[in-house]
Structure formats: C-alpha cells, structure tokens
DSSP file (Angstrom, degrees, kcal/mol; ACC not computed):
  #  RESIDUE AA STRUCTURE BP1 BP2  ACC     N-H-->O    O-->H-N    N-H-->O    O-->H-N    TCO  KAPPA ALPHA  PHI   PSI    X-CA   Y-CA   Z-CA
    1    1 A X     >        0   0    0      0, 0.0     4,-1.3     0, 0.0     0, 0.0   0.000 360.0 360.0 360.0 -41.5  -13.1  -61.3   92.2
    2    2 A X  H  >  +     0   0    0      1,-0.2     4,-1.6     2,-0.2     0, 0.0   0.822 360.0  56.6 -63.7 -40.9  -15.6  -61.3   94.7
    3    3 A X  H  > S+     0   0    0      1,-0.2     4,-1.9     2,-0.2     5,-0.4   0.914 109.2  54.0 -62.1 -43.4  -13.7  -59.6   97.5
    4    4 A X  H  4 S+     0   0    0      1,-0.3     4,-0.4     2,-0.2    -2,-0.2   0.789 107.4  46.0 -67.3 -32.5  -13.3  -56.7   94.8
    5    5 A X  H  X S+     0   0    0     -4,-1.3     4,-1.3     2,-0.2    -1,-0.3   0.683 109.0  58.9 -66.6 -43.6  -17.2  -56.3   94.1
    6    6 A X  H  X S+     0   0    0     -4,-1.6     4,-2.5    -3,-0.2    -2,-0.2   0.782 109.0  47.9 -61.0 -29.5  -17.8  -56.4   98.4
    7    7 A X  H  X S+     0   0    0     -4,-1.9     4,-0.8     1,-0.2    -2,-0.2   0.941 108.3  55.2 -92.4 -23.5  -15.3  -53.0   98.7
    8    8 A X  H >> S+     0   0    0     -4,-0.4     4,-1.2    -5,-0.4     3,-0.6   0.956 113.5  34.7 -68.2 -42.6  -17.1  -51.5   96.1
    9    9 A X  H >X S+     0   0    0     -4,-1.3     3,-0.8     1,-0.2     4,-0.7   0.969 117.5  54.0 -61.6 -43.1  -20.4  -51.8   97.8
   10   10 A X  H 3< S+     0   0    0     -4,-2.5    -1,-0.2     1,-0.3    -2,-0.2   0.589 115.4  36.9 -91.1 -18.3  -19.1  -51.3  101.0
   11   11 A X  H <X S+     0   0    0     -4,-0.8     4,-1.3    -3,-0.6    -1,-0.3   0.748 116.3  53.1 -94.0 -11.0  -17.2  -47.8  100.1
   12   12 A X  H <X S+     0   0    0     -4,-1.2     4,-1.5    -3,-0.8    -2,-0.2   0.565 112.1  46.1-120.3 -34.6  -20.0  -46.8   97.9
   13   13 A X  H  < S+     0   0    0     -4,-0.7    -3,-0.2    -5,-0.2    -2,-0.2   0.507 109.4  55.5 -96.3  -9.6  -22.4  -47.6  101.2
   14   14 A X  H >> S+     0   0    0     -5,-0.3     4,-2.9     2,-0.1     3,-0.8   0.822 107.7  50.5 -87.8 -50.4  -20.0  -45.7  103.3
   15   15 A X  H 3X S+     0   0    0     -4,-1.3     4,-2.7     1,-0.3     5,-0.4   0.993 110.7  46.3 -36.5 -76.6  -20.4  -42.5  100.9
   16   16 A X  H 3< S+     0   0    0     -4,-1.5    -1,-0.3     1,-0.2    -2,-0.1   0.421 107.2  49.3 -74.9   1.6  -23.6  -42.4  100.8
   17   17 A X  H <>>S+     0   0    0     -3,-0.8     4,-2.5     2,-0.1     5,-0.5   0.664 115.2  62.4-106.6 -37.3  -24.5  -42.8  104.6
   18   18 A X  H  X5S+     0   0    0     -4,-2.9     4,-0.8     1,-0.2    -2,-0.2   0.929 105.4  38.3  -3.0 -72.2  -21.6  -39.8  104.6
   19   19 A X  H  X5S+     0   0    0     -4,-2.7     4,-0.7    -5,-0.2    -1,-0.2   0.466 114.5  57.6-105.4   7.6  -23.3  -37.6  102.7
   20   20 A X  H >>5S+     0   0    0     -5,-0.4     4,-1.4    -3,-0.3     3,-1.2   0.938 108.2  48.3 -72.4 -69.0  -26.8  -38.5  104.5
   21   21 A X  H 3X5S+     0   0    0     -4,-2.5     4,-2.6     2,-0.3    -2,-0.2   0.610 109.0  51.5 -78.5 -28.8  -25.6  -37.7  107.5
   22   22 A X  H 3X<S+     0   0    0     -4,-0.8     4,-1.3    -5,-0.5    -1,-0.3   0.865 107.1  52.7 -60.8 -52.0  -24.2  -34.6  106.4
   23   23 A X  H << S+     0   0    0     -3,-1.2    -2,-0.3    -4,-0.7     4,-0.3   0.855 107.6  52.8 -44.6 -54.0  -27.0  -33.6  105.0
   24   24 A X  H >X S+     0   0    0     -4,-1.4     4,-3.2     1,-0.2     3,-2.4   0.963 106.5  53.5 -51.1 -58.9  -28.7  -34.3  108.2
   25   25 A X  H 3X S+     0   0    0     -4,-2.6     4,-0.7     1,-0.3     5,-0.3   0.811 109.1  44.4 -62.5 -27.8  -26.2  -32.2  110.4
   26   26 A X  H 3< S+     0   0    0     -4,-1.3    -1,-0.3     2,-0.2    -2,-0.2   0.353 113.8  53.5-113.0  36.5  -26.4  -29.0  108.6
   27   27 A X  H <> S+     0   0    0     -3,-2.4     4,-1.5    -4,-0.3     5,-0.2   0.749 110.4  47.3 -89.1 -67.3  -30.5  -29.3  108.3
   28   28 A X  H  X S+     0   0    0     -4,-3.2     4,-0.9     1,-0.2    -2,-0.2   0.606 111.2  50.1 -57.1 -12.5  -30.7  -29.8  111.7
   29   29 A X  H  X S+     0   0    0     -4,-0.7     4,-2.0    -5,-0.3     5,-0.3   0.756 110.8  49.9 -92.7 -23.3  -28.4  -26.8  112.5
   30   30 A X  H  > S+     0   0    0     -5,-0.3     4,-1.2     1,-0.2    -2,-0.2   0.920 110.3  47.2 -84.8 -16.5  -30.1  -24.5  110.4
   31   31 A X  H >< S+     0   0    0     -4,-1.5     3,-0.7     2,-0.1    -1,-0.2   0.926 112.2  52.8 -60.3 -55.5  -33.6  -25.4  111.9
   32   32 A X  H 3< S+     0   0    0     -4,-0.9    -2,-0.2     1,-0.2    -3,-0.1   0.853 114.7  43.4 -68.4 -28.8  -32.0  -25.0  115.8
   33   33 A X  H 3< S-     0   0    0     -4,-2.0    -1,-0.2     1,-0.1    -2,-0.1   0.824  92.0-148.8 -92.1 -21.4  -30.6  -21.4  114.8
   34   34 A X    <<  +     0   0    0     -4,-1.2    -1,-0.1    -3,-0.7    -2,-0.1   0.075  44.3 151.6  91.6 -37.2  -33.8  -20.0  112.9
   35   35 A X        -     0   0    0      1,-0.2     2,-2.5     5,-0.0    -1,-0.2   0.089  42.4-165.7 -96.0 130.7  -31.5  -18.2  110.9
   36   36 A X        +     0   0    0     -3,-0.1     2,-0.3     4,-0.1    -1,-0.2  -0.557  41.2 159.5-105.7  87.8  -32.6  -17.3  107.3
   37   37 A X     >  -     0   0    0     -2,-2.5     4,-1.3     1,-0.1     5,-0.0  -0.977  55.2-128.9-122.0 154.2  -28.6  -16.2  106.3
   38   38 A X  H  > S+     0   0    0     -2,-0.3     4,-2.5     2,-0.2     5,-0.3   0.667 109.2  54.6 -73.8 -41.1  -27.4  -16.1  103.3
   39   39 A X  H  > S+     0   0    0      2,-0.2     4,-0.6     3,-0.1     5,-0.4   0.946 108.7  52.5 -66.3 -63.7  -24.2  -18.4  104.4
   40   40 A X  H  > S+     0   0    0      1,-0.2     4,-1.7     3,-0.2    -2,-0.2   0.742 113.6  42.6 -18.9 -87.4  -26.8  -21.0  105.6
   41   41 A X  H  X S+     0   0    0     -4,-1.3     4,-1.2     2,-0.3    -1,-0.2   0.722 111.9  53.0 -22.1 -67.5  -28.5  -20.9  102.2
   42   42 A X  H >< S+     0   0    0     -4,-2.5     3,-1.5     1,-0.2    -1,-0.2   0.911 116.4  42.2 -39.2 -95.2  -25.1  -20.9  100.2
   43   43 A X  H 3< S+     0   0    0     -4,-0.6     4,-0.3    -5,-0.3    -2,-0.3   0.552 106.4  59.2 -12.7 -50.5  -24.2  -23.9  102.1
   44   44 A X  H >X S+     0   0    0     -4,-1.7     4,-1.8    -5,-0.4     3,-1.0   0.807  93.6  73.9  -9.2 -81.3  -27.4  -25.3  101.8
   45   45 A X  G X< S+     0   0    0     -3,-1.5     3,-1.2    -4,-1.2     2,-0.8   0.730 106.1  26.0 -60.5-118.6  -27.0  -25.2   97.6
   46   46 A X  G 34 S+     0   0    0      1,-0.2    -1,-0.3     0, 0.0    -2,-0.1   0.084 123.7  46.3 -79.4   6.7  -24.6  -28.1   96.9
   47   47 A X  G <4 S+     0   0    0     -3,-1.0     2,-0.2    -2,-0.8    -1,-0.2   0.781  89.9  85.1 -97.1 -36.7  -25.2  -30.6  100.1
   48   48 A X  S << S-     0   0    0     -4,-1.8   -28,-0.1    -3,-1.2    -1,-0.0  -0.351  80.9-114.5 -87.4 148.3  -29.0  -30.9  100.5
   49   49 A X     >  -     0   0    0     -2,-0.2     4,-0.7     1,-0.1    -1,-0.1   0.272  28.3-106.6 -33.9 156.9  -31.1  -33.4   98.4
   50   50 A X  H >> S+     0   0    0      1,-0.2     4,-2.9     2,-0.2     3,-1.3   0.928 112.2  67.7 -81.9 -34.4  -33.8  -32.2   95.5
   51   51 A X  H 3> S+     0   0    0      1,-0.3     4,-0.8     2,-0.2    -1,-0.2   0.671  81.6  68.6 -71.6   0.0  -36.7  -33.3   98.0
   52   52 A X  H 34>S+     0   0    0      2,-0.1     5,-1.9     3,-0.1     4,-0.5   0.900 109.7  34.9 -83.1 -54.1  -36.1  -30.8  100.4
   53   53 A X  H X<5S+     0   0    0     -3,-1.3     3,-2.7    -4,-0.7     4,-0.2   0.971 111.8  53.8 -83.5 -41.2  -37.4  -28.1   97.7
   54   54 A X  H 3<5S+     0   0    0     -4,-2.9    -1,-0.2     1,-0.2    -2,-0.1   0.939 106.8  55.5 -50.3 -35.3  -39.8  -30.0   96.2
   55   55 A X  T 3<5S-     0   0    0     -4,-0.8    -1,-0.2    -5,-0.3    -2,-0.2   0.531 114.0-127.0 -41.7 -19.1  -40.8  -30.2  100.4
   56   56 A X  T <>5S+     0   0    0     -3,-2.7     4,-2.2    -4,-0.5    -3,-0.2   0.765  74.9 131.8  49.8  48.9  -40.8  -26.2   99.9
   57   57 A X  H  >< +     0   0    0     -5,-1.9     4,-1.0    -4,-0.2    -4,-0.2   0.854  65.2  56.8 -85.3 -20.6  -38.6  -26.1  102.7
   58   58 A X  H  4 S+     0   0    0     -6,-0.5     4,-0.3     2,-0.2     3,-0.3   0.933 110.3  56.4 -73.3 -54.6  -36.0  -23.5  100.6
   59   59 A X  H >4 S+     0   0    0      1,-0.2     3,-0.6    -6,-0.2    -1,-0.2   0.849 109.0  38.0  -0.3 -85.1  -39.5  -21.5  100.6
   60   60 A X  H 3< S+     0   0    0     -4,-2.2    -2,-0.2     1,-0.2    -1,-0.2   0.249 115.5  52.2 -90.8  -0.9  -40.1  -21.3  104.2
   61   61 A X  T 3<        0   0    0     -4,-1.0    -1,-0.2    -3,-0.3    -2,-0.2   0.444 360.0 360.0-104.0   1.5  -36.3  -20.7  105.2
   62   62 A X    <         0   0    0     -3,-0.6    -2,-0.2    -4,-0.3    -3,-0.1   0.688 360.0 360.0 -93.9 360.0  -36.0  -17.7  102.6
C-alpha cells in the first residue's frame, strides 16, 4: 500500500519538475533570441505558467 502512494508522489514530482524545466528552457530561449515571433508566442500559449502575464512579460515580448 505504501510502496503504491511513494510512485505516485514520485511520478507526480517528476512531472512537475518536467514541465518546470520546460518552461524554463523555452523562456530562456526566447529572452537569448530577442525575437517577438509569432511562433515563439504560439509556443509560449500552452507551456508557460499564469504568473508570467500577470509579470507583464506577454506585454513586453509583443
């Protein structure tokens, strides 16, 4: 029972440092290129986190 409850956290903590880090990588590539394109942006849409616009970074890259 126990063992089953540890693989849950542990894939669950695996996800989510995933999709951090994902996040991370295509922030930091769109800051290093400068580029306000429309693929960036698209891309953008469905990885990054809501505090990044409240941050008005969506703002200052359009």
């Amino acid at each position: 029972m126990s063992y089953k409850i540890t693989f849950k956290i542990i894939t669950k903590a695996i996800v989510f440092y995933s999709y951090l880090w994902y996040n991370l990588l295509i922030f930091t590539l769109s800051l290093a290129f400068h580029l306000p394109n429309t693929q960036i942006m698209i891309f953008h849409i469905p990885a990054v986190s809501p505090g990044i616009f409240k941050n008005g970074y969506w703002e200052k890259a359009r």
